[in-house]
N, C-alpha and C positions, 0 to 999 in steps of 0.2 A: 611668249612672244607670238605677236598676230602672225599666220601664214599669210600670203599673198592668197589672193580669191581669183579667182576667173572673172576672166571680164563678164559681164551678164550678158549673155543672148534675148534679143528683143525682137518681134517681129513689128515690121512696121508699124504695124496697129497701136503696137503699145509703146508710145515714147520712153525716154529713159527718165525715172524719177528724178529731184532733185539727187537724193542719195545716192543713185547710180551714178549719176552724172560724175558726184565728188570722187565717188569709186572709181571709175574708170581713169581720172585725171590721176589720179594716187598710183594707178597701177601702171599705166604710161609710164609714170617716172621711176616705176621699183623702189615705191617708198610704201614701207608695213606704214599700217595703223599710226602706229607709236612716231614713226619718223614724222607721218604729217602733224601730229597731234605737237610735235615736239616743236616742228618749225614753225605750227600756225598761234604757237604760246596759247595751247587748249590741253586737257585732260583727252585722253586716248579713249577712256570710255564717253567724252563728249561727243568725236570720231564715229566710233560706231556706232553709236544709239542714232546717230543723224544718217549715215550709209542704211543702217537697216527698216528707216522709217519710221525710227520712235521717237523721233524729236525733230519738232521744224527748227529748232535753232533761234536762236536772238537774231537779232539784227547784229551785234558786236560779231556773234561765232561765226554768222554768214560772210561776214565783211574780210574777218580774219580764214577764211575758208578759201576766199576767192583770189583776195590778194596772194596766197599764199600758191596757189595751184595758177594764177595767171588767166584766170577766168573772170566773164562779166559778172558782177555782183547780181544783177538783173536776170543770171539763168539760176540764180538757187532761192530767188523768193516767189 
């Protein structure tokens, strides 16, 4: 089972990545990994390989990422 992560510390300079961005929304809600992977109908390793920056994601996992956290589609491409 994924832990909960800490929100990332960013200093101005460096905005937050797409993947932070989803992390932080996921963390806001107190949902592990697996919870969002579960409600966004995604594999949990889809989740993190995208939070960690190893994958930009489709267009379908983006779509399914934002509807599901209540975010613009347009902050994760």
């Amino acid at each position: 089972m994924t832990q909960h992560a800490a929100l990332p510390e960013t200093p101005p300079e460096h905005p937050l990545t797409r993947g932070d961005r989803v992390r932080v929304e996921r963390i806001r809600r107190g949902w592990t990994q697996e919870d969002l992977a579960r409600k966004a109908g995604l594999l949990t390793r889809t989740v993190s390989l995208f939070e960690q920056g190893k994958s930009v994601g489709r267009d379908k996992t983006l779509h399914k990422l934002s509807a599901c956290l209540d975010i613009d589609p347009r902050e994760l491409i």
